[in-house]
PDB file with one MODEL, atoms N, CA, C and O in Angstrom:
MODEL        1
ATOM      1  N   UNK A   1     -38.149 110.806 -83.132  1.00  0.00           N
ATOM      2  CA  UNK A   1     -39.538 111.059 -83.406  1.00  0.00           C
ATOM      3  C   UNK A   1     -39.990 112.219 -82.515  1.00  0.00           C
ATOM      4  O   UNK A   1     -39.809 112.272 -81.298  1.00  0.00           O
ATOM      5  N   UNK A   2     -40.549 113.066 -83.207  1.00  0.00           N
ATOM      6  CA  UNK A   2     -40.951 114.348 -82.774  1.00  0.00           C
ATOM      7  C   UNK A   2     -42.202 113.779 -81.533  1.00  0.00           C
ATOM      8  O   UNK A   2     -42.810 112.753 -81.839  1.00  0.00           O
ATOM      9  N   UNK A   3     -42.600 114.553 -79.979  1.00  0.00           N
ATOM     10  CA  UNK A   3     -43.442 114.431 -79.498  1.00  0.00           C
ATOM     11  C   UNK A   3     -44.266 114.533 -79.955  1.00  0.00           C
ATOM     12  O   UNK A   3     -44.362 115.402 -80.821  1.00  0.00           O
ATOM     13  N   UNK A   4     -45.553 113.537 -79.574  1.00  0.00           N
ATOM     14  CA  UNK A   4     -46.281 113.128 -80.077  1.00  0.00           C
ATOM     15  C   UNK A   4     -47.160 113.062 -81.010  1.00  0.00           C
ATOM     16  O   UNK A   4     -48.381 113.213 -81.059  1.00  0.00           O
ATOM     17  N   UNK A   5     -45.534 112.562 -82.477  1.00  0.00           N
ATOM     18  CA  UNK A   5     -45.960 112.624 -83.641  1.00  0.00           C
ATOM     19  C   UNK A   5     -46.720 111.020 -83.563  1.00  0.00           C
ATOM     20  O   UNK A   5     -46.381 110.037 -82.905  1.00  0.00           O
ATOM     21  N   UNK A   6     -47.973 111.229 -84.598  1.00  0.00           N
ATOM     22  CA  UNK A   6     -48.331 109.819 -85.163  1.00  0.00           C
ATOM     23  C   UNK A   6     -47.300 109.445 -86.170  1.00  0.00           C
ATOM     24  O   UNK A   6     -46.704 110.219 -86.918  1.00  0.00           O
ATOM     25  N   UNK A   7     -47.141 107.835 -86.069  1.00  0.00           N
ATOM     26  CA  UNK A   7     -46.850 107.268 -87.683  1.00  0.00           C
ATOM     27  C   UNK A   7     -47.690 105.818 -87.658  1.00  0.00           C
ATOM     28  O   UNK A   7     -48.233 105.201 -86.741  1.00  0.00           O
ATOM     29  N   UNK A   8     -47.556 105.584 -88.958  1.00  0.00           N
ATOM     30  CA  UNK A   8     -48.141 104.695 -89.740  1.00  0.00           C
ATOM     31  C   UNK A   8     -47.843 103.240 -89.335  1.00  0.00           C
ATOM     32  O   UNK A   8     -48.603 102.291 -89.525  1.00  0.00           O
ATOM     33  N   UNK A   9     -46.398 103.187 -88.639  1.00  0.00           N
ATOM     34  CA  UNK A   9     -45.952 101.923 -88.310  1.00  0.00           C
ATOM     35  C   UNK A   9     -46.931 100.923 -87.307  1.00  0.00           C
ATOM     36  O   UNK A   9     -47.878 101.487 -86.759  1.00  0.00           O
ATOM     37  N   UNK A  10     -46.822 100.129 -87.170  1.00  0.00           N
ATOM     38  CA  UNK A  10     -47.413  99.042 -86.298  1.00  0.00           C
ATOM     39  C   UNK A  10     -46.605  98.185 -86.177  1.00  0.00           C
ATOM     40  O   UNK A  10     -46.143  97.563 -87.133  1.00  0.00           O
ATOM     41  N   UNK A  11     -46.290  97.998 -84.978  1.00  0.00           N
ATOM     42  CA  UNK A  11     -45.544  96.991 -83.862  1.00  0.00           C
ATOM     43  C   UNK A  11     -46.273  95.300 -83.450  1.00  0.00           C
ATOM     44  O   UNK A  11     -47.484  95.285 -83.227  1.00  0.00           O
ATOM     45  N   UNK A  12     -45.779  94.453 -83.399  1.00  0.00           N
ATOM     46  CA  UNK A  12     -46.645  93.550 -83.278  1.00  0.00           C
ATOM     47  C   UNK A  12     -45.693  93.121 -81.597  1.00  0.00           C
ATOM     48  O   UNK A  12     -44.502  93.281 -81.327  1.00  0.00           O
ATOM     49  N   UNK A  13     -46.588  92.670 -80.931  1.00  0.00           N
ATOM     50  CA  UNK A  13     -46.279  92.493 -79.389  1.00  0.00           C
ATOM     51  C   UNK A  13     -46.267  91.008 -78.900  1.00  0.00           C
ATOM     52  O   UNK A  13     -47.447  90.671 -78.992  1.00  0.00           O
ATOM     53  N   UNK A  14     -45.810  90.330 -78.599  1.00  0.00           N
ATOM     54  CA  UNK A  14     -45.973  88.633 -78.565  1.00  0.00           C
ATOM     55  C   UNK A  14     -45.309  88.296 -76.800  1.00  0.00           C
ATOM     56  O   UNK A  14     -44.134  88.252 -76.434  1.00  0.00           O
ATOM     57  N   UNK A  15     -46.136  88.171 -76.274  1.00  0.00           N
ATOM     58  CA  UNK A  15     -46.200  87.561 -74.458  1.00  0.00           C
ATOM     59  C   UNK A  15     -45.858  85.946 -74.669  1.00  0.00           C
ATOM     60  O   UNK A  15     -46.566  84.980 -74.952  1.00  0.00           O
ATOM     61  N   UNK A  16     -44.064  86.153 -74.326  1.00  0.00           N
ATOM     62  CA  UNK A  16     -43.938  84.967 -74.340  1.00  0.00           C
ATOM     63  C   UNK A  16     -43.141  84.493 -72.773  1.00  0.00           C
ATOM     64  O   UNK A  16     -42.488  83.469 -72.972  1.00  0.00           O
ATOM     65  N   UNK A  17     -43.088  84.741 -72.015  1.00  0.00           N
ATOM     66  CA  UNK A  17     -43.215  85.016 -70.641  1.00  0.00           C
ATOM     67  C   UNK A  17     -44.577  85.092 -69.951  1.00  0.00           C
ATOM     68  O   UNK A  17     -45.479  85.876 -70.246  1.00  0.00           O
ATOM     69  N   UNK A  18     -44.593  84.301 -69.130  1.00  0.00           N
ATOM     70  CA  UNK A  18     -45.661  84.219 -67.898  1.00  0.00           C
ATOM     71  C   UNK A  18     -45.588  85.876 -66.679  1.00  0.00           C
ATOM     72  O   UNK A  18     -44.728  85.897 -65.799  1.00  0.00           O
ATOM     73  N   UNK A  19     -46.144  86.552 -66.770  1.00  0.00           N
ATOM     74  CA  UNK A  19     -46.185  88.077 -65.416  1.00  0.00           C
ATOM     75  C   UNK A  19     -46.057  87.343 -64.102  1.00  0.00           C
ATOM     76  O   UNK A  19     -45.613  87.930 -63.115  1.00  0.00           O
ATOM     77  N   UNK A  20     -46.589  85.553 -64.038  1.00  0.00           N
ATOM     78  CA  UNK A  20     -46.823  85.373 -62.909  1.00  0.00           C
ATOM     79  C   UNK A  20     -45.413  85.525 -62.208  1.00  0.00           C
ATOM     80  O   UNK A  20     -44.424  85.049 -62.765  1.00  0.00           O
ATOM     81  N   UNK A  21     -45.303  86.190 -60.973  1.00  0.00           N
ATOM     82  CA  UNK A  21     -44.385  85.905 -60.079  1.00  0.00           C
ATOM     83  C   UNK A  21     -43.488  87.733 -60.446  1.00  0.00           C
ATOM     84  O   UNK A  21     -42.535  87.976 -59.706  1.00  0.00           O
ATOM     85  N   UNK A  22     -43.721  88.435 -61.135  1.00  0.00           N
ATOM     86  CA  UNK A  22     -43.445  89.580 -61.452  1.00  0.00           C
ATOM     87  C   UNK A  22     -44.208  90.700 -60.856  1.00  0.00           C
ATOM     88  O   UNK A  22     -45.299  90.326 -60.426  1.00  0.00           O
ATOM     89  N   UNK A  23     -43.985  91.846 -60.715  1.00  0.00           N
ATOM     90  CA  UNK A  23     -44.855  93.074 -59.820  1.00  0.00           C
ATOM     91  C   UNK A  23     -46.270  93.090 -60.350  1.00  0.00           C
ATOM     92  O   UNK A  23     -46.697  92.743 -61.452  1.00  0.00           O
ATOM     93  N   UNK A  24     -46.914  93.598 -59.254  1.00  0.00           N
ATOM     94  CA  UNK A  24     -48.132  94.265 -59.867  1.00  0.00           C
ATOM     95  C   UNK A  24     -48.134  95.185 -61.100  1.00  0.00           C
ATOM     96  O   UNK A  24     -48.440  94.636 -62.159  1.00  0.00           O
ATOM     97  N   UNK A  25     -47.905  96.212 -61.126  1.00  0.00           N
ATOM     98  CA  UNK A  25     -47.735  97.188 -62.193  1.00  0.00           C
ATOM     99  C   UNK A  25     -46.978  96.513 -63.291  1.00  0.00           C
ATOM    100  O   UNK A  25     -47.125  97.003 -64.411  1.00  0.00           O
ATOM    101  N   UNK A  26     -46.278  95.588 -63.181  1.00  0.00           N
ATOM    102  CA  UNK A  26     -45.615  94.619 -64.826  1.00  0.00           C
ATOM    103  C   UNK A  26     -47.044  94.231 -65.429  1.00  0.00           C
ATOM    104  O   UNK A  26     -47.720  94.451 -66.434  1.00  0.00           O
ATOM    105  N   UNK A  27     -47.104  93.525 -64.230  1.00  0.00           N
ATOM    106  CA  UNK A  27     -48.596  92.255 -64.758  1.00  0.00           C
ATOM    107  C   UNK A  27     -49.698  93.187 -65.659  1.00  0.00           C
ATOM    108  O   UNK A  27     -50.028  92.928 -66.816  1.00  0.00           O
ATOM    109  N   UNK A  28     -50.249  94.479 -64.745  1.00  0.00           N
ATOM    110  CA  UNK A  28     -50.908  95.745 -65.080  1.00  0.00           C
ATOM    111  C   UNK A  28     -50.398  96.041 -66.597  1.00  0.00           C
ATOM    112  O   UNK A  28     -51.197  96.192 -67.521  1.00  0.00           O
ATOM    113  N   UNK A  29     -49.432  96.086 -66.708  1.00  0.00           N
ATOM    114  CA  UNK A  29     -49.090  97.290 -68.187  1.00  0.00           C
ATOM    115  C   UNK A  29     -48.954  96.003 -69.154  1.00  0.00           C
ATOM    116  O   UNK A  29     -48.567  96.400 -70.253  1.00  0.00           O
ATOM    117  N   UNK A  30     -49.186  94.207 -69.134  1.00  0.00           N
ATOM    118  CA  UNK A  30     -48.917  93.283 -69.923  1.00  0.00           C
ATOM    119  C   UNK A  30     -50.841  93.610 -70.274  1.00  0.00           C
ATOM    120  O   UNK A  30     -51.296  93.457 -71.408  1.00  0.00           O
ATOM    121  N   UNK A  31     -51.540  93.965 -69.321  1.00  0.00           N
ATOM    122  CA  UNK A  31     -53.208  93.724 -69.154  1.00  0.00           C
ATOM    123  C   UNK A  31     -53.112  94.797 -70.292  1.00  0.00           C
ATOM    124  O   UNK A  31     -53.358  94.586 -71.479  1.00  0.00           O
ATOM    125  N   UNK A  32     -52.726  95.948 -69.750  1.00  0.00           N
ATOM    126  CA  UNK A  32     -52.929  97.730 -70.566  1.00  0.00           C
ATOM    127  C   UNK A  32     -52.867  96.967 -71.766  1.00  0.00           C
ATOM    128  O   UNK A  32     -53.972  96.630 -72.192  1.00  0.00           O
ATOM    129  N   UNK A  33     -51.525  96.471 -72.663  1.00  0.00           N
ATOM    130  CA  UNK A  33     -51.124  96.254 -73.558  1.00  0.00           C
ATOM    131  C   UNK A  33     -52.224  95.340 -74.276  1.00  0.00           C
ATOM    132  O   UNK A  33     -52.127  95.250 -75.500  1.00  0.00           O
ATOM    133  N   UNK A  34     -53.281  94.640 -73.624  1.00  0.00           N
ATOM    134  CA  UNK A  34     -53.887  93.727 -74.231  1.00  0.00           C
ATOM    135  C   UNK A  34     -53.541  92.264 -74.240  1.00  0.00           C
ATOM    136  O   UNK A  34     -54.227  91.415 -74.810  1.00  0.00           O
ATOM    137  N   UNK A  35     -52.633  92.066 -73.694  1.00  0.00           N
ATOM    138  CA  UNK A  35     -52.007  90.477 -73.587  1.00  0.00           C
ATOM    139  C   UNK A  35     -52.776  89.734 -72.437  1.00  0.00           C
ATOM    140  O   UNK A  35     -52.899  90.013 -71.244  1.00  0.00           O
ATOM    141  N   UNK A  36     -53.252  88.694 -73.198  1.00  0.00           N
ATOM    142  CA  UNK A  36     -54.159  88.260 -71.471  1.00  0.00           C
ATOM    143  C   UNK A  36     -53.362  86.947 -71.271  1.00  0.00           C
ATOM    144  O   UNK A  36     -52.932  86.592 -70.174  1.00  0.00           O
ATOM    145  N   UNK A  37     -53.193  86.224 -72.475  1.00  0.00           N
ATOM    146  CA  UNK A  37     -52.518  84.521 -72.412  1.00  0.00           C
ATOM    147  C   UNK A  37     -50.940  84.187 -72.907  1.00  0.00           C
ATOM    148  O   UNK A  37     -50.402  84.731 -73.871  1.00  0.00           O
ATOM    149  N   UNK A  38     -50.755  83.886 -72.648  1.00  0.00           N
ATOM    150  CA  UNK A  38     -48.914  83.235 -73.404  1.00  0.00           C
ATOM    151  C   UNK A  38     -49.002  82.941 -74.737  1.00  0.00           C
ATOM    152  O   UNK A  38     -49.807  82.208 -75.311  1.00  0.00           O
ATOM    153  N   UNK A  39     -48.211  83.504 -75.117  1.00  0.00           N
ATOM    154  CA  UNK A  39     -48.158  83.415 -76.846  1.00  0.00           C
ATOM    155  C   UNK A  39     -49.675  84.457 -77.728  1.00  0.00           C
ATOM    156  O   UNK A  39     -50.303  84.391 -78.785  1.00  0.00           O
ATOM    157  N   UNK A  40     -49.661  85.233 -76.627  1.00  0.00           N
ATOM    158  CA  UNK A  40     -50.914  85.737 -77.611  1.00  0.00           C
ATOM    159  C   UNK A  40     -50.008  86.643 -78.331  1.00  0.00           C
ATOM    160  O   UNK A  40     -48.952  86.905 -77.755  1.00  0.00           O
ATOM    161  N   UNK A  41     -50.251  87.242 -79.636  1.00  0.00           N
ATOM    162  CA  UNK A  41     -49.907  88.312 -80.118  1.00  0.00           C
ATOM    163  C   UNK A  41     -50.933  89.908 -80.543  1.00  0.00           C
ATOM    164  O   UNK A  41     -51.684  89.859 -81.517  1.00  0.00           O
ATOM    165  N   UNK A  42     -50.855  90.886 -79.912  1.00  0.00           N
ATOM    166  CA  UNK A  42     -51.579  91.863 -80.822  1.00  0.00           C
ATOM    167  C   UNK A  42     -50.989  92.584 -81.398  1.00  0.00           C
ATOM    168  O   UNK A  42     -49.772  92.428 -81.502  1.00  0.00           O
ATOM    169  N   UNK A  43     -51.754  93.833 -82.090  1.00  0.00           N
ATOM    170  CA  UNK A  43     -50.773  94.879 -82.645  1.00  0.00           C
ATOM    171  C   UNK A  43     -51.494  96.147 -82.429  1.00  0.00           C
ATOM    172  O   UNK A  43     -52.714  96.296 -82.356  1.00  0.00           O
ATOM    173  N   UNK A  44     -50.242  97.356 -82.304  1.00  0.00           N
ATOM    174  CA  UNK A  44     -50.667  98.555 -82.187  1.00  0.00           C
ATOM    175  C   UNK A  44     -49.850  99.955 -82.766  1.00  0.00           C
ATOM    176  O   UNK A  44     -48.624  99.882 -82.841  1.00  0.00           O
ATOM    177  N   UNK A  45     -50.264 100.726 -83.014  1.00  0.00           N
ATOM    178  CA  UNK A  45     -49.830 101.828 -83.600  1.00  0.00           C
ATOM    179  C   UNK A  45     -48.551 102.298 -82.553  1.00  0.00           C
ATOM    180  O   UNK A  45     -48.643 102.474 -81.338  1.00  0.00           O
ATOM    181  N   UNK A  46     -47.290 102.448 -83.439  1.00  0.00           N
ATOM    182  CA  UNK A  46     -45.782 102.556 -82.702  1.00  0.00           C
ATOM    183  C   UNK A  46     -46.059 104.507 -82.501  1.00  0.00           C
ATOM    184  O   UNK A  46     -46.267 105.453 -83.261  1.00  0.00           O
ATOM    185  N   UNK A  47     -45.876 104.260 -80.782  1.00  0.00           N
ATOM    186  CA  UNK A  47     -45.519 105.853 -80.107  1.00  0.00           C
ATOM    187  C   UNK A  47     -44.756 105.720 -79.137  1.00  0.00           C
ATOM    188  O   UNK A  47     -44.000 104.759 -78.997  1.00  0.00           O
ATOM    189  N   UNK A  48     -44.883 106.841 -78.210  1.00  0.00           N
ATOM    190  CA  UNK A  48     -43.629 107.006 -77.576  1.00  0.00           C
ATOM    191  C   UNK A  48     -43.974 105.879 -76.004  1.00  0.00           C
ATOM    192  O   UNK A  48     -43.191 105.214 -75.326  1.00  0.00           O
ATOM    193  N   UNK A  49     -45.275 106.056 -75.907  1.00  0.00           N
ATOM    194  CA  UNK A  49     -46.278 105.760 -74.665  1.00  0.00           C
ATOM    195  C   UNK A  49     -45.876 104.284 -74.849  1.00  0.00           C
ATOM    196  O   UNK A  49     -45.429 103.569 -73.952  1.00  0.00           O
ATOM    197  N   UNK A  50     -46.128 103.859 -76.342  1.00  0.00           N
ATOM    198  CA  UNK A  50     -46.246 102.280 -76.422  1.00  0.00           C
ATOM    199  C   UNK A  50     -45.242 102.072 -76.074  1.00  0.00           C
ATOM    200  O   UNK A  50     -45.125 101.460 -75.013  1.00  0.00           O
ATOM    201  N   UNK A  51     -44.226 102.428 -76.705  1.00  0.00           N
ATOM    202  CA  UNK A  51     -42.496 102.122 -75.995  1.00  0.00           C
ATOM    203  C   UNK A  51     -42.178 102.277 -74.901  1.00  0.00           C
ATOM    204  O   UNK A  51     -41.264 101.596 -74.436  1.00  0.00           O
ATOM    205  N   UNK A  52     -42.762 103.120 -74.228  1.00  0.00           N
ATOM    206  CA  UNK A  52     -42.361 103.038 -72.660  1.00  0.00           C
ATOM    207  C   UNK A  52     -42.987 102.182 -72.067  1.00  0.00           C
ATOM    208  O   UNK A  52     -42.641 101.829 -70.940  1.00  0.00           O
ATOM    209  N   UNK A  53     -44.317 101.524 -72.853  1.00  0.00           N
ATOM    210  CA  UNK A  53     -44.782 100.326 -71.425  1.00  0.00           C
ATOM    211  C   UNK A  53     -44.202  99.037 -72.344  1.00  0.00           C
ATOM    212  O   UNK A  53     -44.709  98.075 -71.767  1.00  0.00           O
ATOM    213  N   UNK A  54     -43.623  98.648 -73.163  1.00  0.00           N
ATOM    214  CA  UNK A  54     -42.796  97.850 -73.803  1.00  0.00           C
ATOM    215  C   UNK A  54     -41.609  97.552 -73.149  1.00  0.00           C
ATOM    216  O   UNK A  54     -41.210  96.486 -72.681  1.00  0.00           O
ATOM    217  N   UNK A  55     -41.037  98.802 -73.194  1.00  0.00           N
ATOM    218  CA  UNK A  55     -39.336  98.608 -72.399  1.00  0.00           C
ATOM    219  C   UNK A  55     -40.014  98.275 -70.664  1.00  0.00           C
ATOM    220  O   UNK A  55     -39.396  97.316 -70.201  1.00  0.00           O
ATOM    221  N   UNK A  56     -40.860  98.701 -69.865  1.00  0.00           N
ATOM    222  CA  UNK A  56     -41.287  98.318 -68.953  1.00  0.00           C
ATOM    223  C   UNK A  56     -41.328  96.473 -68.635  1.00  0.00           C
ATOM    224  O   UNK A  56     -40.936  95.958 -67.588  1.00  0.00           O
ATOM    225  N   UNK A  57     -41.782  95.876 -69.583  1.00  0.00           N
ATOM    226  CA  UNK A  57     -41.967  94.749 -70.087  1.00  0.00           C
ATOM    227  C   UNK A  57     -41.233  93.754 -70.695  1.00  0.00           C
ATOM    228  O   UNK A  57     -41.456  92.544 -70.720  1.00  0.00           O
ATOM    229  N   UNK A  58     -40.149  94.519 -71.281  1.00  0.00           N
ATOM    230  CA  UNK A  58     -39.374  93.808 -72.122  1.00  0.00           C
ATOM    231  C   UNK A  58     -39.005  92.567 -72.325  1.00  0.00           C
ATOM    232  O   UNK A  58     -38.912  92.003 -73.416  1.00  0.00           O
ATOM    233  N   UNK A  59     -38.684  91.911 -70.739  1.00  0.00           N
ATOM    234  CA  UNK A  59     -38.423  90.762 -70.395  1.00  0.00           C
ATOM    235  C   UNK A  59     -39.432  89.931 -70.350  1.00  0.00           C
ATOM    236  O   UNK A  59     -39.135  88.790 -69.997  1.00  0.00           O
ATOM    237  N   UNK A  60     -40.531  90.136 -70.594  1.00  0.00           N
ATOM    238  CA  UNK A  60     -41.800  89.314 -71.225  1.00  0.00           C
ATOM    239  C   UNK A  60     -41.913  89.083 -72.148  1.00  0.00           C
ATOM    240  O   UNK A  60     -42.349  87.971 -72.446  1.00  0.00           O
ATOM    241  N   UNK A  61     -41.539  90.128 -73.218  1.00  0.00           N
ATOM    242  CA  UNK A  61     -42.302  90.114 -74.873  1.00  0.00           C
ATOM    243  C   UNK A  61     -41.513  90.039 -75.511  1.00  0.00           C
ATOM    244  O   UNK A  61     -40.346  89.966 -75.126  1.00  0.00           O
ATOM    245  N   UNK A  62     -41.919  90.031 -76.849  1.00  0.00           N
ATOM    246  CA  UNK A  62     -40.887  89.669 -77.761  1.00  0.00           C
ATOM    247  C   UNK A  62     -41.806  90.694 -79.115  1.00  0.00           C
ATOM    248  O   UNK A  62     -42.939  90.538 -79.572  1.00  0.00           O
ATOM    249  N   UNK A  63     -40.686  91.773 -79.453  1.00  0.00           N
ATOM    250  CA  UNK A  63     -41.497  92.634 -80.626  1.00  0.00           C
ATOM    251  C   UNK A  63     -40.638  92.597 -81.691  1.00  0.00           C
ATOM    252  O   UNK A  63     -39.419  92.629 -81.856  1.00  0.00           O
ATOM    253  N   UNK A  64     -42.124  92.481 -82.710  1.00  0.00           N
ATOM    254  CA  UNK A  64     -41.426  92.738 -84.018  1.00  0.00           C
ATOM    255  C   UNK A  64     -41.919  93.961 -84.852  1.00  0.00           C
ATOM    256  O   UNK A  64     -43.024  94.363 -84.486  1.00  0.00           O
ATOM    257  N   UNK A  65     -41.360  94.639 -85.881  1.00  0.00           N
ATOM    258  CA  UNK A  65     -41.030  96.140 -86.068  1.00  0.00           C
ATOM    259  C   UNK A  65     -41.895  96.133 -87.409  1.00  0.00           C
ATOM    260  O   UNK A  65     -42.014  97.162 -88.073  1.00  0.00           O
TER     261      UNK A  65
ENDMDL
END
């Protein structure tokens, strides 16, 4: 994907992991993302930004494409 092309896709994000006991800046980029509770799910437009605080996270969430 070309820098910072838009697309159409949307990612859905699901916090199924607790931040507690994980860094500040994890906990921070689960907040950025919009996740406040366990098992919440939102969704957001797939870029490069979103993927980097995703893979940041990874071991929290659980995404579907």
């Amino acid at each position: 994907m070309p820098k910072g092309q838009i697309t159409d896709k949307s990612i859905r994000i699901t916090l199924v992991r607790s931040p507690i006991g994980y860094t500040k800046d994890q906990r921070a980029t689960a907040r950025a993302l919009g996740l406040r509770r366990m098992h919440q799910t939102v969704e957001h437009q797939d870029n490069p930004t979103l993927r980097g605080m995703i893979q940041k996270i990874i071991h929290l969430v659980e995404v579907e494409e």
